[in-house]
C-alpha positions as CSV (number, residue, x, y, z in Angstrom):
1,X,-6.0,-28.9,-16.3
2,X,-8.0,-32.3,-15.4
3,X,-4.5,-33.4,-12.9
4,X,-1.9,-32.9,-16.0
5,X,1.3,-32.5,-14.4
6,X,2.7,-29.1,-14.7
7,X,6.4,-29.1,-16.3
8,X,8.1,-27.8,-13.4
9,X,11.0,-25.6,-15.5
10,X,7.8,-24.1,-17.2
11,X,6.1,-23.4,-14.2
12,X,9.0,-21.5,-13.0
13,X,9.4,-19.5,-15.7
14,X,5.7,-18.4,-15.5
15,X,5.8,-17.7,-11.6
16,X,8.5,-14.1,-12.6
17,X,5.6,-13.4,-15.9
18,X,3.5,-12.9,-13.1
19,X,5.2,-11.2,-10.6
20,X,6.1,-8.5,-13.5
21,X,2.1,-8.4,-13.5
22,X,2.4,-6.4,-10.2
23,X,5.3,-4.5,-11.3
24,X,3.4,-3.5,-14.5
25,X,0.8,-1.4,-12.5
26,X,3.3,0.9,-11.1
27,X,5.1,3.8,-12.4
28,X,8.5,5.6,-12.3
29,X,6.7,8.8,-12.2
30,X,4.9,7.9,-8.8
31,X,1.7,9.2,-7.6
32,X,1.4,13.5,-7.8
33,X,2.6,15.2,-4.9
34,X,4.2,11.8,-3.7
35,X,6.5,10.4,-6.3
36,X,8.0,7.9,-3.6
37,X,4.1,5.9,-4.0
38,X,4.6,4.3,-7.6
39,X,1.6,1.9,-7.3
40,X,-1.0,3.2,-9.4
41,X,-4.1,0.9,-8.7
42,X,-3.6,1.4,-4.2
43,X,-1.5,3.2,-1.9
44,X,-1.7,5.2,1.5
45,X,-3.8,8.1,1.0
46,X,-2.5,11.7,0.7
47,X,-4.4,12.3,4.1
48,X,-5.1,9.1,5.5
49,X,-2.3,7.9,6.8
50,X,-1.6,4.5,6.5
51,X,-5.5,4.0,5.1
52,X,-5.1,2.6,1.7
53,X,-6.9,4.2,-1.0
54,X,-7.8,2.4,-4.6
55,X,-6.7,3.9,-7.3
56,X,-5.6,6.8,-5.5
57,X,-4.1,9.7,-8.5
58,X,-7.8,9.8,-9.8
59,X,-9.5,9.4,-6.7
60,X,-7.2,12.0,-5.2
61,X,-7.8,14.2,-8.0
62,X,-11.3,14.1,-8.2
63,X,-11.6,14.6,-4.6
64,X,-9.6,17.9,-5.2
65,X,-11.8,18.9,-7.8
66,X,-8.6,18.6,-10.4
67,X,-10.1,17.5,-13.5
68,X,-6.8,18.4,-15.6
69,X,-5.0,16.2,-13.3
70,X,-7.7,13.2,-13.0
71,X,-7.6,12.9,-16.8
72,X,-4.0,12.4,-16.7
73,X,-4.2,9.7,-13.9
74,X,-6.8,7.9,-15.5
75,X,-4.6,7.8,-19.0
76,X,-1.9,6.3,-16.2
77,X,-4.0,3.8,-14.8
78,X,-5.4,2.8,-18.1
79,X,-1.7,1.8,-19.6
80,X,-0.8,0.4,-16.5
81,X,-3.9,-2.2,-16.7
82,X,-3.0,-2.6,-20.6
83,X,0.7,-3.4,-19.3
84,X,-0.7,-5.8,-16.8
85,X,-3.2,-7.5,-18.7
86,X,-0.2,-8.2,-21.8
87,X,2.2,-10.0,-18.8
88,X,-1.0,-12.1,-17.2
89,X,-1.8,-13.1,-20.9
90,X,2.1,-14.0,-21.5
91,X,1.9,-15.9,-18.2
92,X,-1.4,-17.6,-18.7
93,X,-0.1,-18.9,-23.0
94,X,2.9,-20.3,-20.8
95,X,0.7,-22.3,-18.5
96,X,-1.7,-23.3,-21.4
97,X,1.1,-24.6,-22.7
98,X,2.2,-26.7,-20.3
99,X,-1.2,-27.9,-19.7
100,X,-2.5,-29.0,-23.3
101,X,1.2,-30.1,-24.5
């Protein structure tokens, strides 16, 4: 941004673009067998307790040997990063914005 000054108002509008960025990787649906988890990229494990796992519908899956179900959760986690990826590029055409006026 070589030290352009950021339009404050601008800025602000950008700073909720992104939080819907974290938003955008969840679903209403949840995680199987735990629909009160709706973060599809970490959560606590099924078994772990508080230990979080990564991407944990497929990993969960594939660690049950559920390839029906792994399919499906790596279709989830797939829409969820398309989701994410269109609100960090809204964000990131705001910012450009402010910085090359």
């Amino acid at each position: 941004m070589g030290g352009a000054l950021l339009d404050s108002a601008l800025t602000r509008a950008a700073n909720p673009v992104l939080m819907r960025s974290e938003r955008a990787m969840s679903s209403e649906q949840g995680l199987p067998g735990r629909p009160w988890f709706r973060h599809l990229l970490y959560a606590p494990g099924r078994y772990t307790g508080y230990g979080v796992k990564t991407v944990p519908g497929v990993r969960e899956a594939l660690e049950l040997r559920n390839g029906e179900e792994a399919q499906h959760e790596i279709h989830r986690v797939g829409a969820a990063l398309l989701r994410t990826a269109t609100v960090v590029d809204s964000a990131a055409a705001m910012l450009e914005r402010v910085a090359n006026p």
